[in-house]
N, C-alpha and C positions, 0 to 999 in steps of 0.2 A: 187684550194685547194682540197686536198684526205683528205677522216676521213676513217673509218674502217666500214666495216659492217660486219655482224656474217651469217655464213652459216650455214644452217643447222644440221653442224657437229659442229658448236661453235667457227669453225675458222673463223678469219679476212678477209675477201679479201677487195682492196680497190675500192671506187668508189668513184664519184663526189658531190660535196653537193653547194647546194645553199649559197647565198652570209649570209645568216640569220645563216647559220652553224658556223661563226667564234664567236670564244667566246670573249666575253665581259669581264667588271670587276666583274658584278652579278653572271653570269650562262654561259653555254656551250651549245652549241647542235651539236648534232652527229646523223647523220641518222643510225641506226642500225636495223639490221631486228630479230625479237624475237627467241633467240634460240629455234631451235627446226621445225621453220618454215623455206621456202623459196621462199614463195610465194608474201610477203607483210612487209614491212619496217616500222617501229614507230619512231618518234620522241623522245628522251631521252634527258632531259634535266636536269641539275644539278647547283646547286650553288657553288658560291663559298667557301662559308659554308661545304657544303656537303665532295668538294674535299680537303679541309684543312682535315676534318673527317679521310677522306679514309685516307691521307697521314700518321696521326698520329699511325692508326692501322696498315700499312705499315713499319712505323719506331720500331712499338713493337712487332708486329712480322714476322719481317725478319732483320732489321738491329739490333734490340738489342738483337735477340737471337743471332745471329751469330758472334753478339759480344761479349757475354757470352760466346761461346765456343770457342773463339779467346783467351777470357781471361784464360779459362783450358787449350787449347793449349800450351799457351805460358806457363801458371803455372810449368805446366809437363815440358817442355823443360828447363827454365832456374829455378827452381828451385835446380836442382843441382847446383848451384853455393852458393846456401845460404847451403846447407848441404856440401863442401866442405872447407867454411870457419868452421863448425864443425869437426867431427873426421871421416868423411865419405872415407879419404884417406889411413888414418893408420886403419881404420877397415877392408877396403876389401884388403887391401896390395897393394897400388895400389900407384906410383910418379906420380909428374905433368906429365910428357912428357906421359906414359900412361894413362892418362884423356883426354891428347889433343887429342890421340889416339881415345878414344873412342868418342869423339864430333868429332870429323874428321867424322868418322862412321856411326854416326846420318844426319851428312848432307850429307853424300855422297849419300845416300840412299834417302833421299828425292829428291836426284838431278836427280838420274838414273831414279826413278820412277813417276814422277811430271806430264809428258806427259801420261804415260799407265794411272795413276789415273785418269787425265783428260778425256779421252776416255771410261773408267769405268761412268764419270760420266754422259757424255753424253748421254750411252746406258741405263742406270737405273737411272739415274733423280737424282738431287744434293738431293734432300729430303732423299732418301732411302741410298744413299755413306755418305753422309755429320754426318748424324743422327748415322751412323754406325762408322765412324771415332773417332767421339769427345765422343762414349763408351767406345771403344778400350781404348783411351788417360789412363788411371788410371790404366791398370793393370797389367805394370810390373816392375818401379822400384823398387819394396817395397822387390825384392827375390835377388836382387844383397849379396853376398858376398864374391866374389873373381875374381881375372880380368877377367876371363872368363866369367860369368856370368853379370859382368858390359859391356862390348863388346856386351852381346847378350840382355840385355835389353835395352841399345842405338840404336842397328839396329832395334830391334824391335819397339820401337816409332818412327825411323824415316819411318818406313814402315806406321805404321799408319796415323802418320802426314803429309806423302805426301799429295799433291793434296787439302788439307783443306782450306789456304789463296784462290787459283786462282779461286778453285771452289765455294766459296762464294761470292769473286767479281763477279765470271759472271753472280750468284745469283742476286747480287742485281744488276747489270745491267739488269736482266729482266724485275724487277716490278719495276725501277721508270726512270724518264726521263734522257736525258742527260744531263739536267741542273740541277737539280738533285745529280748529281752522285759525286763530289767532296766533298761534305759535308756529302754523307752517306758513302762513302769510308772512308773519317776520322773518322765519329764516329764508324765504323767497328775495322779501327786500334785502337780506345780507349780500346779496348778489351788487345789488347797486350801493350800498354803503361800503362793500370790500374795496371798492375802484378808489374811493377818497381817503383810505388808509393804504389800499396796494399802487395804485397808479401814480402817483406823485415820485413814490419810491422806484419806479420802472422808467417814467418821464425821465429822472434824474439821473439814471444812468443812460438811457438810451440817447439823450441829449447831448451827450461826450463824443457820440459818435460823428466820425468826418470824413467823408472821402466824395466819391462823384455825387451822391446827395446831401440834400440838406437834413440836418438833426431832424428837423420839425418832420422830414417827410421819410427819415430811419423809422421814426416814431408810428406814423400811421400802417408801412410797411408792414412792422413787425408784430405788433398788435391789430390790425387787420386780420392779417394770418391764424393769430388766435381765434375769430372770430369765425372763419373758414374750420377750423378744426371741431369746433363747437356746431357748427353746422351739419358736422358728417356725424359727430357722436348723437345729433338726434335722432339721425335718422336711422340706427344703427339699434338703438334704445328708449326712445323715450316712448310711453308704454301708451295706447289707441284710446282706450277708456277702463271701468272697472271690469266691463265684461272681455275685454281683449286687451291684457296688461303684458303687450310685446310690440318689440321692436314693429318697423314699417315693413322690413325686406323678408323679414322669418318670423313666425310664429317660435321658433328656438329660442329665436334672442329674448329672452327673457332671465329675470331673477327667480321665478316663480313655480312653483312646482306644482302637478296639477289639483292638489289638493291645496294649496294655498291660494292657488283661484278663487278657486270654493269658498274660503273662507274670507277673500278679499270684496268677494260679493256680500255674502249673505253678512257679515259684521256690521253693514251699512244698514239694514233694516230696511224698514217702507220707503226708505229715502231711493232705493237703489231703482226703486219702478223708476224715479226721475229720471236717476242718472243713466237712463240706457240709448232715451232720446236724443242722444248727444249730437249725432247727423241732421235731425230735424230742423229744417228753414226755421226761423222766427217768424211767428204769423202777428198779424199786423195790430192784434189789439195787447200780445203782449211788448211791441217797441213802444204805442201810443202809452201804452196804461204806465208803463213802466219813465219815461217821459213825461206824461203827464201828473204824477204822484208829486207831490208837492211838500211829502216828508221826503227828498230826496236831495233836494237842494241846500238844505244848509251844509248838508256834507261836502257840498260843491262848492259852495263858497269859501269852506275852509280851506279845503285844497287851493282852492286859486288864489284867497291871501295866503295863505303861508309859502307854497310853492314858490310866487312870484318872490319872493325875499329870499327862499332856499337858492334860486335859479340867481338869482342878480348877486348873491354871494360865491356860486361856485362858478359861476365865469367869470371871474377874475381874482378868482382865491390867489392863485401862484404870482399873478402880475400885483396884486397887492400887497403879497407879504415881501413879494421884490421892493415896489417902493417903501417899506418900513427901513431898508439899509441893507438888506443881503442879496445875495449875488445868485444867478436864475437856477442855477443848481441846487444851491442849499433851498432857495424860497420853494423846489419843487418837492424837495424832500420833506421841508416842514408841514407841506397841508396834509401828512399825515399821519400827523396827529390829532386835528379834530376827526379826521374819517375813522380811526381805531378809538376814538372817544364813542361815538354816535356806534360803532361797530358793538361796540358791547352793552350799549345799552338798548340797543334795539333787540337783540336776542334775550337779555333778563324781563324786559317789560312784556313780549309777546310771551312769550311760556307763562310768566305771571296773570298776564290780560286773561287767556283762557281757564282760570283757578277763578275768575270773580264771573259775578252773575251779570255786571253792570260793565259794557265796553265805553261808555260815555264819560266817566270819571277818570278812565287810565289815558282817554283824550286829552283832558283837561289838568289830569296831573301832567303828562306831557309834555306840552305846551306850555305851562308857567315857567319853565327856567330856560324856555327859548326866546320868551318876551321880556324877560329880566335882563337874558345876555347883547340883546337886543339895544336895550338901553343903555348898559354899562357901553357894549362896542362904540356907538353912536359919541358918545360922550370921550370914549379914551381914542377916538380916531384920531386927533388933532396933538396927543401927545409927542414930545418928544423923545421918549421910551420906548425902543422899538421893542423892547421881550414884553413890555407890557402890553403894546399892541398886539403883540404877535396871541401873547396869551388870551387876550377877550374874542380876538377873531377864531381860537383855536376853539375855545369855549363855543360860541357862538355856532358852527359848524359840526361841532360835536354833538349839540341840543337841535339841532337845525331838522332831522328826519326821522326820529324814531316815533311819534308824534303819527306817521304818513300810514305805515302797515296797519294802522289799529284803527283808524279811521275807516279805512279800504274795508275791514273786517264787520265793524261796526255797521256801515253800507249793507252792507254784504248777507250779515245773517236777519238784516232787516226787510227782505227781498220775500216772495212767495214761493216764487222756485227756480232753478236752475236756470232757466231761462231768460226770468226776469232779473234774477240774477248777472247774469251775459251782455244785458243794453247795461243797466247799473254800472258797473264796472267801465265799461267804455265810457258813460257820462261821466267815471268818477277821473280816466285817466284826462278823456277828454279836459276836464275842468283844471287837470293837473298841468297839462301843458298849453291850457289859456294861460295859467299862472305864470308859467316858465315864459313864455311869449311876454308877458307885461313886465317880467324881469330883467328877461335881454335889452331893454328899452332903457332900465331905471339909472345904471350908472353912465353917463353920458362923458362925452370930452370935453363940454368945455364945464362941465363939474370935477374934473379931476383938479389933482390930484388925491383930494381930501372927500369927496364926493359930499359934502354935508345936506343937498338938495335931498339926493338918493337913500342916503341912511334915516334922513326925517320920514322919506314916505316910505322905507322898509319898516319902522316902526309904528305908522299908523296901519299899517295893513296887519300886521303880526298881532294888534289890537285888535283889531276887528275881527280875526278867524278865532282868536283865544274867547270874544265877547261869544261866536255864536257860538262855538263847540259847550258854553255852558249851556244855553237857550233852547239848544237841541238836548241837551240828557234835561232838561226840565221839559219839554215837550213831549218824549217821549212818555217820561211819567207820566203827567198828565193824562198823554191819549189811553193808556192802560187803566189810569183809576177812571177813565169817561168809559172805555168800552166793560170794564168791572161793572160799571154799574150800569149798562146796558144790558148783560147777561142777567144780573138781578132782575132786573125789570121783564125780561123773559124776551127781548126784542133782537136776537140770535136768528133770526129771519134773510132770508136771500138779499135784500135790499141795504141788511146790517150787517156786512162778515163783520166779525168781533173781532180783532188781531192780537195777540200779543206781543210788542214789540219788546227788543231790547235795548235798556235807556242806556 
């Protein structure tokens, strides 16, 4: 058994610990040598009590902030679709197919630039990029009034918004374990599923609003704003890494107390040497390797079929359940009810996903009743029942992204190490807003108003990511029963790492 000990510089290195080191149901012990010293090691010991403690300050400040600014991220992003089902098209002079335009533009830019933000944050630390990102978020759509203008404030938040998803994940891959990590991944994503149950409800009332501006641009206003508020709380609180768990401006601003420190390192085990590197450039053969790895792309491909059908459903959720007969208010209130559908089941499946041995199968359960609803939608679009429509679209929406976190996670503890970890994550967001880009494309104008072109190729795509997400947990078996028996055979040599992946 290896625990961690603390060198004089506060870094981990590992060494051996007696049999009394292994932790119990009560308490823990970790041989640690007192920061600061290197002379002489103490015995640290902690309840189980204590590390529920730590965990909880852990999930409030680092998972729930960053899922706060998950939720202005996404606010900002798809809030244009609720000011579209408004007069936000005929004010800037602006058709569908040039809207698609400009969403095309937003994600392209996220895409191009996903990897340079990653390496930005590598060199200056997710605290200092992260906290700087989710400011930016609020302050340009509110100047759009002609295409030109709408063009340049799309690439402008997709500039900002690069890098925000992967770099958070690897965030919270720092400070908690790997058993751990599927359940704070999803409540991250609850940041962006809260927007399709809470913003629709905000859209609809902010949309009442009338005086020298227009609803559509009350809207960006005042929600922006939040976006600025979120900006100053990170940088106020969101915690540097495991070894510096405070605020940017004070080492005070913290939840933490100095022996909670303590315990917030050493809990992490041999994992913590990783996680101290966090500053460290990315050196060039973990971008290639990590790139080059070739178990790394079906996860990619899922992403970008599925995404691309998530994305071409949630830009025109409100303007669609408008054309089923109801009026732009109520259509803004209704889309959320699939976001409170998808809301709750993304937080049962993530805390469940981390209870099973296998992330591949909670993919695949997933996915089946978003390809189901897929079909029914496709099929009842053309009804003339609008509660029925409204229900398969609600459906549809609901199953549309819980499916997303566990994937990401899947990726994720399929990695080597933190590091490679960090490209991962950006290939995986990267691939997500290729998806979202072929979405913005799929419902067109002169496919409206039933869009049947659109919804055939949303359903051939939603096939294809459901086909590979099997292919992949059978691959991964596979490569464990070949390296299984590559260990038999004795062939564990330099040339052979043996991996254990998780199928």
């Amino acid at each position: 058994m290896v625990v961690p000990t603390l060198t004089e510089k506060g870094v981990p290195a590992v060494g051996p610990a007696s049999e009394s080191g292994r932790k119990s149901d009560e308490a823990s012990k970790h041989e640690l040598e007192t920061p600061g010293a290197s002379t002489y090691a103490t015995e640290l010991e902690w309840t189980a009590a204590e590390e529920r403690r730590v965990i909880r300050k852990l999930d409030a400040s680092v998972t729930f902030l960053l899922a706060f600014g998950f939720f202005c991220f996404q606010l900002e992003r798809g809030n244009i679709a609720n000011a579209v089902s408004s007069t936000l098209l005929k004010d800037v002079g602006i058709n569908q197919n040039q809207f698609n335009t400009g969403q095309g533009l937003l994600y392209l830019g996220i895409v191009l630039l996903e990897v340079p933000s990653q390496m930005i944050l590598q060199r200056v630390g997710p605290q200092k990029w992260i906290s700087a990102q989710v400011f930016m978020f609020g302050l340009f759509q509110l100047f759009m009034h002609n295409y030109s203008s709408y063009l340049g404030t799309r690439i402008l938040l997709g500039i900002t918004e690069c890098g925000y998803i992967p770099g958070s994940l690897y965030t919270i891959s720092t400070f908690y374990k790997k058993t751990e990590l599927a359940s704070r991944n999803a409540c991250f994503f609850v940041g962006n599923i809260l927007v399709s149950g809470v913003g629709g409800l905000m859209a609809a009332g902010i949309l009442k609003l009338h005086d020298r501006l227009k609803p559509w641009q009350h809207l960006f206003l005042i929600e922006g704003c939040i976006a600025l508020f979120c900006g100053v709380v990170f940088v106020l609180f969101l915690p540097d890494s495991p070894h510096r768990p405070h605020g940017m401006l004070s080492r005070r601003l913290t939840l933490f107390t100095a022996r909670e420190q303590q315990i917030l390192l050493a809990r992490l085990g041999p994992d913590a040497a990783n996680k101290e590197d966090i500053h460290r450039s990315l050196t060039r053969e973990e971008i290639l390797g990590t790139l080059g790895n070739w178990r790394n792309y079906p996860h990619v491909l899922i992403a970008i079929s599925l995404i691309a059908t998530t994305a071409a459903l949630g830009q025109y959720n409100p303007t669609l359940i408008k054309g089923f007969g109801f009026d732009t208010i109520k259509a803004n209130a209704l889309t959320a009810v699939g976001g409170w559908i998808s809301l709750v089941l993304m937080v049962a499946v993530g805390f469940f996903a981390d209870r099973l041995k296998w992330k591949g199968p909670a993919v695949i359960v997933a996915v089946s009743p978003y390809f189901i609803m897929w079909i029914v939608f496709q099929v009842k679009s053309t009804s003339k029942d609008r509660w029925a429509k409204f229900a398969t679209i609600a459906l549809t929406t609901g199953f549309s992204n819980w499916w997303h976190p566990l994937n990401a996670t899947w990726l994720s503890l399929n990695q080597p190490s933190p590091k490679h970890r960090a490209i991962a994550m950006a290939m995986f967001i990267m691939a997500a807003n290729c998806g979202a880009l072929v979405g913005s494309q799929l419902l067109r104008q002169g496919d409206a108003p039933t869009y049947p072109i659109g919804f055939r190729v949303c359903v051939c795509l939603v096939s294809f990511g459901f086909g590979t997400a099997i292919l992949q947990h059978l691959q991964y078996r596979w490569s464990n029963r070949r390296n299984a028996e590559l260990v038999a055979e004795g062939k564990t040599f330099e040339r052979h790492q043996v991996v254990q992946y998780t199928p």
